[in-house]
Structures are given as structure tokens and as C-alpha cells.
C-alpha positions in Angstrom: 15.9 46.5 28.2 14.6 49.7 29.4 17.4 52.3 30.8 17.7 54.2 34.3 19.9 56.9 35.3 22.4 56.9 37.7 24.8 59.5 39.1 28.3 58.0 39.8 31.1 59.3 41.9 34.4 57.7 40.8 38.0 58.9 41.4 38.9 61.0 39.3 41.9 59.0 37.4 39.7 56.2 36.9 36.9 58.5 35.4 40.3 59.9 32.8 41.1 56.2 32.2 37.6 55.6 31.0 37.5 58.4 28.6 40.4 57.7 27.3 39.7 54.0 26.4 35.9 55.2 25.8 37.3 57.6 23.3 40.0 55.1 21.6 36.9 52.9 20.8 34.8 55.7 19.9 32.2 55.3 22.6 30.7 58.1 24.9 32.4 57.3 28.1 28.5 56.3 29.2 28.4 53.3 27.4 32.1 52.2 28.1 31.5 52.3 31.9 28.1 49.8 30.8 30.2 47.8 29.2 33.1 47.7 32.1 29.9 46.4 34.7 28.8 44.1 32.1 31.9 42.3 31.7 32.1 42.4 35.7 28.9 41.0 36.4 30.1 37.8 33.6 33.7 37.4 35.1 31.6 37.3 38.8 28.9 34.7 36.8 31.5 32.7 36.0 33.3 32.5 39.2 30.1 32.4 41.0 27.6 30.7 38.3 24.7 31.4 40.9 25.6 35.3 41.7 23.2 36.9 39.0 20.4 34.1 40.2 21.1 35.0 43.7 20.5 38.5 43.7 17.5 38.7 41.5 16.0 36.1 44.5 17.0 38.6 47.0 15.4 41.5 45.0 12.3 39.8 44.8 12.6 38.9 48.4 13.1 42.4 49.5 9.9 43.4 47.6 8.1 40.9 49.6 9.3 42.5 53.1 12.3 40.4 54.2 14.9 41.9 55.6 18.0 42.6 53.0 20.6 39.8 52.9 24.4 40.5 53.8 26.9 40.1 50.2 30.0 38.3 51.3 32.2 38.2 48.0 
């Protein structure tokens, strides 16, 4: 899967709670915040079994010129 930048603003404990587990499992604090939305968008899948579904329709909607849908959850 091809990879895309992204600059992140997060509090400032939370980004020293990262590194320190990032570090612990010897990972670049990068790939441990990947992982953390990875297992977030599964724990959301399985609550919600049509979230990851739903959005990739809305995606392709908004690339067809509807209007972008409101998230409730």
C-alpha cells in the first residue's frame, strides 16, 4: 500500500506516551502511531462492521460531486 505524509498535532503527553511505548517495542514513534490508528479503525470495524465500507462509499461519492456526509459516532 503506497504511503502519504501527514503532519500531526497531538498534545504533547500523548506524543511522550508514544515514544515511550514506540521505543519499548523498538519502533520509530512513526510506525507505532500507524499501528495505534490501525487497531482503531478494527476496534471501530468491529463495533460498526460497516464503518470501513461506509466511508470508502462516501469517498467515492465525494469524487463524484455530492455534498460530504455528516459522521455521527
Amino acid at each position: 500500500m503506497p504511503k502519504e505524509s501527514l503532519t500531526l498535532r497531538i498534545d504533547s503527553e500523548l506524543r511522550k506516551i508514544f515514544a515511550t511505548i514506540a521505543r519499548d517495542e523498538e519502533r520509530s514513534l512513526n510506525r507505532q502511531i500507524e499501528m495505534a490508528l490501525r487497531d482503531w479503525v478494527k476496534i471501530k470495524e468491529q463495533l460498526h462492521p460497516t464503518f470501513v465500507a461506509d466511508i470508502k462509499e462516501a469517498i467515492s461519492g465525494l469524487r463524484a460531486g455530492e455534498k460530504e456526509p455528516v459522521w455521527k459516532g
